[in-house]
C-alpha positions as CSV (number, residue, x, y, z in Angstrom):
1,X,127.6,63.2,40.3
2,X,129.6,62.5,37.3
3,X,132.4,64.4,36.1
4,X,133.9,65.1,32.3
5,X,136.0,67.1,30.9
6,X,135.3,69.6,27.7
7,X,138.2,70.8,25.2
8,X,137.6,73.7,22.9
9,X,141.4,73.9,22.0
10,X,141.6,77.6,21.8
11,X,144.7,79.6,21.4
12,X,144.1,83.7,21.6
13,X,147.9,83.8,20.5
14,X,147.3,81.8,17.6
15,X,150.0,78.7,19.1
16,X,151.1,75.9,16.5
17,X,148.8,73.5,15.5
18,X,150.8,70.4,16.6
19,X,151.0,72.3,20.0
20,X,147.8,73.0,20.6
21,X,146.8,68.9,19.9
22,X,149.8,67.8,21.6
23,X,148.2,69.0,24.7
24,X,144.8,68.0,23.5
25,X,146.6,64.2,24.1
26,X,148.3,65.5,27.3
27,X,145.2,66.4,28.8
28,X,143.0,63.5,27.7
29,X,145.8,61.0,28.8
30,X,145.5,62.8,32.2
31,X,141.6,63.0,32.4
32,X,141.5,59.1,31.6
33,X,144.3,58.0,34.9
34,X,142.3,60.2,36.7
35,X,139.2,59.0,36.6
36,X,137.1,61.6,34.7
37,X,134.1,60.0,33.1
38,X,134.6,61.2,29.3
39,X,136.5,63.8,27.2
40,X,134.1,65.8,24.5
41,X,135.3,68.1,21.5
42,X,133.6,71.5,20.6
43,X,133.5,71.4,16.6
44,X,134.4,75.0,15.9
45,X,135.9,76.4,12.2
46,X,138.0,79.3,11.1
47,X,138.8,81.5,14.0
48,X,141.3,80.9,17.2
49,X,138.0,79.9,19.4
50,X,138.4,76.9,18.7
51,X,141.3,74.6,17.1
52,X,139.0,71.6,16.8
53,X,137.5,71.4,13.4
54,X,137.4,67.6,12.5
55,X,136.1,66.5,16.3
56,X,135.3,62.5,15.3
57,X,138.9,62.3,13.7
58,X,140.6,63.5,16.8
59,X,138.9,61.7,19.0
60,X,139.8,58.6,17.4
61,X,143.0,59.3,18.2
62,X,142.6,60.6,21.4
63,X,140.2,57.5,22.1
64,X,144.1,55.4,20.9
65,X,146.0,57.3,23.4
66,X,144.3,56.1,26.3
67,X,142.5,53.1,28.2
68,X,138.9,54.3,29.8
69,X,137.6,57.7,29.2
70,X,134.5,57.8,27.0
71,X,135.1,60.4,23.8
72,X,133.0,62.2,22.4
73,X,131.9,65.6,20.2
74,X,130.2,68.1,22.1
75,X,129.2,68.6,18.9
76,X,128.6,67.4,15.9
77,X,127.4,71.0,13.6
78,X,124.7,69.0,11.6
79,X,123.9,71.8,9.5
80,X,127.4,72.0,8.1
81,X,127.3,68.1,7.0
82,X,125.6,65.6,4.9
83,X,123.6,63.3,7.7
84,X,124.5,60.4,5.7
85,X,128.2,61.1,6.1
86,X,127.7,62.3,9.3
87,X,125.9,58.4,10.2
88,X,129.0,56.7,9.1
89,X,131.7,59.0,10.7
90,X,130.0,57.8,13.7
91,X,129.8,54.2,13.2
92,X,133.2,54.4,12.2
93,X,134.1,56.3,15.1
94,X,132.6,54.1,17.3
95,X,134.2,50.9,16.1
96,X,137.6,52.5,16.0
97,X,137.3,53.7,19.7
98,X,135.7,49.9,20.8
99,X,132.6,51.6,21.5
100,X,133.4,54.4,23.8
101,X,132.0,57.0,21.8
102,X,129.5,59.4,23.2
103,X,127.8,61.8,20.5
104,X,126.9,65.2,20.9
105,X,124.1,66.7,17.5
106,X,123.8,70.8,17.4
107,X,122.8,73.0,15.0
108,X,125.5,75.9,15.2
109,X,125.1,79.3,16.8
110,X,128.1,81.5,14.9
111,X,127.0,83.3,11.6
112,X,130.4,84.1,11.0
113,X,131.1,80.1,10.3
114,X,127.5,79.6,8.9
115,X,128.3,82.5,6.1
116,X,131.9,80.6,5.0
117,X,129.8,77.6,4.4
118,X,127.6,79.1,2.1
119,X,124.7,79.0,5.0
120,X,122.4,80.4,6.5
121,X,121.8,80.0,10.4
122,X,118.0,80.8,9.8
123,X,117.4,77.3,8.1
124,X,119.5,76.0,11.3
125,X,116.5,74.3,13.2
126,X,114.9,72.7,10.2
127,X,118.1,71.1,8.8
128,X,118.9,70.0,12.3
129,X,115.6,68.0,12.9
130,X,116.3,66.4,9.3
131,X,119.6,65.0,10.0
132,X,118.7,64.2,13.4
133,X,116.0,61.9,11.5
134,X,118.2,60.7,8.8
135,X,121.2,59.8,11.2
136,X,118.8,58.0,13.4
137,X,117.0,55.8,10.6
138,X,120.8,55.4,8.9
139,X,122.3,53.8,12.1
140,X,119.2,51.5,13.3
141,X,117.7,50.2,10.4
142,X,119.6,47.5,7.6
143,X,118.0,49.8,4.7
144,X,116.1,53.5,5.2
145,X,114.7,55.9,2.6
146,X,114.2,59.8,3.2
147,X,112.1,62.5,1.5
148,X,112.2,66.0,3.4
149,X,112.5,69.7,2.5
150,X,116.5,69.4,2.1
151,X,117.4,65.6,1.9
152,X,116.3,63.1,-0.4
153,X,117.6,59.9,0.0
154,X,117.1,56.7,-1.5
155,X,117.0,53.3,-0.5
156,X,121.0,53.4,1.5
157,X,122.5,50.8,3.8
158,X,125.1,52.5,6.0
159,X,128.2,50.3,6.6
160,X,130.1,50.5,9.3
161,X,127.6,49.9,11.9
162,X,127.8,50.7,15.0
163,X,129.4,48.6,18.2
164,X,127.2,50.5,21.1
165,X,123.2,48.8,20.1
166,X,121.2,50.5,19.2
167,X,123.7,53.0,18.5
168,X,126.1,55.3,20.3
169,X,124.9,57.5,23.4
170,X,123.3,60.7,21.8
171,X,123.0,64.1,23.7
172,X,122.2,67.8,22.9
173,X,124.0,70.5,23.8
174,X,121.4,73.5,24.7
175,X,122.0,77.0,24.7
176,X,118.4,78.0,24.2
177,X,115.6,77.2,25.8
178,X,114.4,75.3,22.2
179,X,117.4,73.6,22.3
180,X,116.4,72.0,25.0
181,X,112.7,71.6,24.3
182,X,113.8,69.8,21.4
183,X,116.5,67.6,23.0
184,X,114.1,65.9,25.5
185,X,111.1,65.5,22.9
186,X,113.7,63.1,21.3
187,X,114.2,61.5,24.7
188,X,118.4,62.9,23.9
189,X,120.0,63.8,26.6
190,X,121.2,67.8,27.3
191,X,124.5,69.6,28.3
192,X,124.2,73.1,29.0
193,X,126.2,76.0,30.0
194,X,129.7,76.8,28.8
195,X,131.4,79.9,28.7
196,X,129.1,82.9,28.1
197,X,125.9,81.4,29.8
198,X,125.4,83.3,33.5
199,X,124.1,81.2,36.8
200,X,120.4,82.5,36.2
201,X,119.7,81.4,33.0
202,X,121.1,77.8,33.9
203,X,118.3,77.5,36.6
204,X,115.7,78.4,33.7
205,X,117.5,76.0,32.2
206,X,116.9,73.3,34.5
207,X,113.6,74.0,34.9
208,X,112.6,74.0,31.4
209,X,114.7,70.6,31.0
210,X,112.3,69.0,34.5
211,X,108.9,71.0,32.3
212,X,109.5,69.0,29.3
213,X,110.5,65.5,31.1
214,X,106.9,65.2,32.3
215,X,104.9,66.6,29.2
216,X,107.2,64.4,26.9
217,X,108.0,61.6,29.4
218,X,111.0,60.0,27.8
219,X,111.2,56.2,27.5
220,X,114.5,56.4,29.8
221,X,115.9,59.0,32.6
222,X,117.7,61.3,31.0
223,X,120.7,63.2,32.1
224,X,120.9,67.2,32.6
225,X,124.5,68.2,33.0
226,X,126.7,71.4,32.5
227,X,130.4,72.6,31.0
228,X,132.1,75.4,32.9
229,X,135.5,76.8,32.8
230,X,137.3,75.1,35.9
231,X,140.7,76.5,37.7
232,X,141.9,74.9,41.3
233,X,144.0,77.5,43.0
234,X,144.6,78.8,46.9
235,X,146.2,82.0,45.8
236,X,143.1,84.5,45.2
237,X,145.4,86.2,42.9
238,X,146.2,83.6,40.5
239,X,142.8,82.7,40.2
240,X,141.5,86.1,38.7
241,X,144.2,86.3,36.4
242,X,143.1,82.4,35.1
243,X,139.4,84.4,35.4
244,X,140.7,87.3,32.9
245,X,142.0,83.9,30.4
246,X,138.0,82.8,30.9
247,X,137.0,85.9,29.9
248,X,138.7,86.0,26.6
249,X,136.7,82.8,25.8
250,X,133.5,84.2,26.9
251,X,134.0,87.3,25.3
252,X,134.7,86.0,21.8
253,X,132.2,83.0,22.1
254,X,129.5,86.0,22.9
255,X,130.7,88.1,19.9
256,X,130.4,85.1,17.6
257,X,127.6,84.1,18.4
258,X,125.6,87.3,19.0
259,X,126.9,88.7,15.3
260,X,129.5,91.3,16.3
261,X,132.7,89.3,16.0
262,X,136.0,90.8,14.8
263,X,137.9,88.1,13.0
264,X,140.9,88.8,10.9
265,X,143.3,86.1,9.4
266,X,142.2,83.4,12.0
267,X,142.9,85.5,15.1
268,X,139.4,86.8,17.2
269,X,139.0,89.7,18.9
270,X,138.1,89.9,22.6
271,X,135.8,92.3,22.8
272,X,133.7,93.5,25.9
273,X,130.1,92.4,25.7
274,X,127.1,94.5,26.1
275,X,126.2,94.7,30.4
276,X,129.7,92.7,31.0
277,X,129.3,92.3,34.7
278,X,132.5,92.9,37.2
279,X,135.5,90.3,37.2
280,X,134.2,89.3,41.1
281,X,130.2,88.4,39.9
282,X,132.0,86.6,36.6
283,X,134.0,83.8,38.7
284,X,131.1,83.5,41.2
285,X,128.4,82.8,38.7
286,X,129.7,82.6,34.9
287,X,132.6,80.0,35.6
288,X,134.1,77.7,38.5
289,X,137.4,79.1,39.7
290,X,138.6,79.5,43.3
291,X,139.9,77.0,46.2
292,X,138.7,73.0,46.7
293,X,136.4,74.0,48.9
294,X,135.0,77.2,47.0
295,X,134.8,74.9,43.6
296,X,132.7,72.1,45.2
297,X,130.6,74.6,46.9
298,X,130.0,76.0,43.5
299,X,129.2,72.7,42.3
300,X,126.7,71.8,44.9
301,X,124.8,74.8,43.9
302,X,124.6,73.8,40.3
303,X,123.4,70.4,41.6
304,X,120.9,71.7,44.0
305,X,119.6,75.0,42.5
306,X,119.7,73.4,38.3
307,X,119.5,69.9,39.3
308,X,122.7,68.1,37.3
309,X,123.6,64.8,37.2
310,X,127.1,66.0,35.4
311,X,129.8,68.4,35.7
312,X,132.3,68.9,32.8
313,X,135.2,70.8,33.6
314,X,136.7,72.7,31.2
315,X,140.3,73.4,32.7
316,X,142.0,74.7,29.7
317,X,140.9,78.2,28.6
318,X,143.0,80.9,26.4
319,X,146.4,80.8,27.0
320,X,147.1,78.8,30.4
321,X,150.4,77.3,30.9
322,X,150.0,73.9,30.7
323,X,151.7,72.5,33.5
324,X,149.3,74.6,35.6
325,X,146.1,73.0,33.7
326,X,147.5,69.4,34.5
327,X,148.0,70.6,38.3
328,X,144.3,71.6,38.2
329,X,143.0,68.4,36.9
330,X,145.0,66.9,39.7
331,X,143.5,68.6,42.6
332,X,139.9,68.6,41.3
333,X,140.2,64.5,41.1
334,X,142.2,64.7,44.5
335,X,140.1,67.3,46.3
336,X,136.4,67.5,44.9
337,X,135.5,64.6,43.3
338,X,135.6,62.1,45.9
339,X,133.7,64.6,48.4
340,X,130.5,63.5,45.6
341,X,131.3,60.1,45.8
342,X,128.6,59.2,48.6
343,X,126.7,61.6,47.8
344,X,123.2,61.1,46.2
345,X,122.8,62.1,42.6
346,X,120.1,64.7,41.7
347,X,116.5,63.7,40.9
């Protein structure tokens, strides 16, 4: 098992800006001395979901401020970008962080940004399979041409290239079952779950992902792996509360993306979702909160019952103190992560 770490850089009380990336660094540093495999970014734009709405810049930075980890966007919004610039961000990227750069292409799932752009989330597929095409031809070959249904391109040579050959470690991050589908026909790799997305529909998940393995049959083994909202606590009462700070984010992440979302002057609105199970069925299947020993039992079922080769932890959600996110990450790397370390990975 492999373990990474996932920042959405959310704020439900709307903290400064230079706070909120201040700890983005703090966290990071702390992820890379404790020997978490990589730090991804969530590209999200004009609402306190998500703070983090030029991912390759920060991680740049982020990649400057530390030693090891692997950065990387979890993801790239390729309908809201030009593939072209998109191919050099990345190259760039990569040089700048001396090839530690892991990327993450999706197609957006929140009209509300979609409609600010001048989009339209309908056409989201179809531009995403286009710029997946461009971006790969852009950062493998000296000199590539395109003619599709919304990019045109002439003869272009992308400079930077890359430092990673062929090019940087690309991944999907599937919410959908075509998501997925389409992550494994392009031998990608896929990251599931996240805040919103219940224990069932990860098993389909992982069954759909092992379905199109063998009808597609990759040129490499590819990775399945997960993001869920991580909290290490022996008091049973601070852990629900952290659960109620989870539950902001999977509230507003549901209302955004299902079309109901109340947004005004930056600042989202939690609102209950339709069929919004109890708080108790929420921390045993929607997120990963609880005691060591209850957190690596949680993640041995995601290994055994979806069939991950990855866990990303997402320890900071709405408005946790930080000192109590850093303790977290402390204990997980103390207390759970070695008990994987002799442990076979999933097939």
């Amino acid at each position: 098992m492999q373990f990474g770490t996932f920042l959405l850089m959310q704020s439900p009380s709307m903290r400064p800006s230079e706070e909120i990336y201040r700890r983005a660094v703090e966290i990071t540093q702390a992820a890379d001395e404790l020997g978490f495999q990589n730090m991804w970014l969530a590209e999200h734009h004009f609402s306190n979901y998500g703070y983090s709405s030029r991912p390759l810049q920060t991680v740049v930075h982020l990649a400057d401020k530390t030693r090891r980890i692997r950065v990387g966007v979890a993801v790239i919004i390729l309908p809201f970008h030009h593939p072209v610039i998109v191919a050099e961000e990345v190259a760039t990227a990569d040089v700048l962080t001396g090839g530690r750069l892991d990327v993450g292409l999706g197609r957006g799932y929140q009209p509300y940004e979609f409609e600010r752009l001048g989009l339209t989330i309908e056409q989201s597929r179809a531009r995403w399979e286009e710029a997946v095409d461009i971006i790969l031809k852009a950062l493998t070959e000296e000199t590539f041409a395109y003619q599709g249904t919304y990019y045109q391109i002439p003869d272009t040579t992308v400079l930077p290239r890359p430092v990673q050959k062929p090019l940087p470690p690309l991944f999907v991050a599937g919410q959908n079952p075509e998501s997925i589908v389409a992550a494994v026909r392009r031998g990608f790799d896929v990251v599931t779950g996240g805040a919103g997305v219940p224990f069932e529909r990860l098993v389909q998940f992982g069954r759909l992902f092992v379905e199109s393995v063998q009808e597609y049959r990759p040129p490499r083994r590819l990775f399945l792996g997960i993001n869920r909202p991580v909290y290490i606590t022996d008091d049973a009462a601070e852990a629900r509360r952290v659960a109620q700070e989870v539950l902001w984010n999977m509230r507003v992440t549901l209302s955004l993306r299902r079309g109901y979302a109340r947004v005004a002057s930056g600042r989202a609105t939690a609102i209950p979702f339709e069929n919004e199970p109890p708080l108790e069925t929420l921390m045993r299947d929607w997120m990963t909160v609880g005691t060591p020993d209850q957190v690596y039992d949680q993640i041995c079922r995601y290994r055994d019952e979806v069939g991950i080769t990855h866990f990303n932890c997402s320890f900071w959600s709405g408005d946790m103190p930080h000192e109590k996110v850093l303790r977290s990450m402390e204990r997980f790397a103390a207390e759970v992560m070695p008990r994987f370390a002799t442990q076979p990975a999933a097939v």
